[in-house]
C-alpha positions as CSV (number, residue, x, y, z in Angstrom):
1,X,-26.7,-49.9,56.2
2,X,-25.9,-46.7,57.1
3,X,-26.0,-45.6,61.1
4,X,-26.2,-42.2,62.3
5,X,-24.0,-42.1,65.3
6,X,-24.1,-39.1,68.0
7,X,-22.9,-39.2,71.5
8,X,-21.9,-37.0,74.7
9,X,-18.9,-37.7,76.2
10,X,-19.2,-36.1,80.3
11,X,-16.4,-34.9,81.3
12,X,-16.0,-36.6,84.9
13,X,-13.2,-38.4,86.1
14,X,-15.1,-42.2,85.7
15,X,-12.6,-44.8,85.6
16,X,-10.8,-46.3,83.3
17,X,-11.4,-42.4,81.5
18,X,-10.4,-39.8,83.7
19,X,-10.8,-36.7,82.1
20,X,-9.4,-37.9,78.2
21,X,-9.1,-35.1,76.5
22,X,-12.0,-35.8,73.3
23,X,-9.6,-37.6,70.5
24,X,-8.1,-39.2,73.2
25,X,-11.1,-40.9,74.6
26,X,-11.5,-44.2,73.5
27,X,-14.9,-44.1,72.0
28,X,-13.3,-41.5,69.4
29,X,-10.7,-43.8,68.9
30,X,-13.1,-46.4,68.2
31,X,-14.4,-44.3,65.6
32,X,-12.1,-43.7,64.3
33,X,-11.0,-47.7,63.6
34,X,-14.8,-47.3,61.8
35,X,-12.9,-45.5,58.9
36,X,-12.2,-49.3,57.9
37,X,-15.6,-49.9,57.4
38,X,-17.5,-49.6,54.2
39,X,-17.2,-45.8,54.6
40,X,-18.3,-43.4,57.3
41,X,-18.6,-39.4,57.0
42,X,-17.8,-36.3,59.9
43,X,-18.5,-32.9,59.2
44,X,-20.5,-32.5,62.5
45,X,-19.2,-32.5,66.1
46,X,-19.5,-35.9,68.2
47,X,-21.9,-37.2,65.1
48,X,-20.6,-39.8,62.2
49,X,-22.7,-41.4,59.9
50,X,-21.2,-45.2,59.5
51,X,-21.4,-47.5,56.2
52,X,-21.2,-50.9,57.5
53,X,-22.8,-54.1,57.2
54,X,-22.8,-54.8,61.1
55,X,-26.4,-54.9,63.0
56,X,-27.6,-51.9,64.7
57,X,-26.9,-54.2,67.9
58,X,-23.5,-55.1,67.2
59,X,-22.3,-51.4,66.0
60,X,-24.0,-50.2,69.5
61,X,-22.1,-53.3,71.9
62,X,-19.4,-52.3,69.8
63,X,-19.4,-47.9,70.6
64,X,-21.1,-48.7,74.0
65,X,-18.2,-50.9,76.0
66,X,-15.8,-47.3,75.5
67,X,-18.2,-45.3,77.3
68,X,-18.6,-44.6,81.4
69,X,-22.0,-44.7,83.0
70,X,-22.6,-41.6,82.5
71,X,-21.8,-41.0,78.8
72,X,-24.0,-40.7,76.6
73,X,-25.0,-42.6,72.9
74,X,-27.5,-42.5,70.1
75,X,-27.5,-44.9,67.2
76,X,-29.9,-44.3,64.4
77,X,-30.5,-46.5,61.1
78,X,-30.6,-43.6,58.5
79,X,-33.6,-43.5,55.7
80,X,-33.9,-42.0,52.7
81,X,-35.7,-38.5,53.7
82,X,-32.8,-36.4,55.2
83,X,-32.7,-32.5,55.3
84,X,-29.9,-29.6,57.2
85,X,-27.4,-27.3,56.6
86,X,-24.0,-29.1,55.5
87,X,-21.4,-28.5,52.5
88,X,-21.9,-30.1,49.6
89,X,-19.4,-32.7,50.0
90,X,-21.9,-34.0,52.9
91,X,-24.4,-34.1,50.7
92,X,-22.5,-35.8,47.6
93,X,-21.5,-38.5,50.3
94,X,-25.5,-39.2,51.4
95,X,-26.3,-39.1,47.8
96,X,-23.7,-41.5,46.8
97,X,-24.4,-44.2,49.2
98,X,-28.0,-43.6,48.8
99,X,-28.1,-44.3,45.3
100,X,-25.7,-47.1,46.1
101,X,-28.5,-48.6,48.2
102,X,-27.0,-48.5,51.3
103,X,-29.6,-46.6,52.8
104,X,-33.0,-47.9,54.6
105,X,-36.3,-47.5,52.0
């Protein structure tokens, strides 16, 4: 499957993440383990798209315990009708796994 993941990190001091600076915070960090996954994509801002084979409630237990309360997190399944403005390389990397049949029919 492939999982749209967006979130918003606010910057409060909220223990145990007083004011991480954003690749320092820990749900970026956790992301960034992702990259072992199947495959996962970033061209835009605090939004990934994740290849793995994980439930959608797993992946979210999983992204959830490295945020504060007031943090915020969005986990979509992705399907096949997708549209926006991104370089082609984003595009090649949705085709690929589409055709690959990772996404949702």
């Amino acid at each position: 499957m492939i999982y749209l993941v967006s979130y918003d990190l606010v910057l409060m001091p909220q223990p145990p993440f007083p004011f991480l600076p954003h690749p320092a915070h820990p749900l970026y960090q956790e992301l960034q383990q992702l990259k072992g996954s199947r495959s996962w994509w970033h061209f835009l801002d605090k939004t990934w798209l994740i290849s793995t084979e994980e439930s959608l409630g797993d992946l979210v237990k999983r992204l959830q315990q490295h945020l504060g309360p007031t943090d915020k997190l969005l986990v979509v399944k992705l399907h096949s009708e997708y549209a926006g403005l991104l370089p082609p390389e984003a595009w090649e990397w949705i085709a690929e796994r589409m055709s690959a049949g990772e996404l949702v029919k």
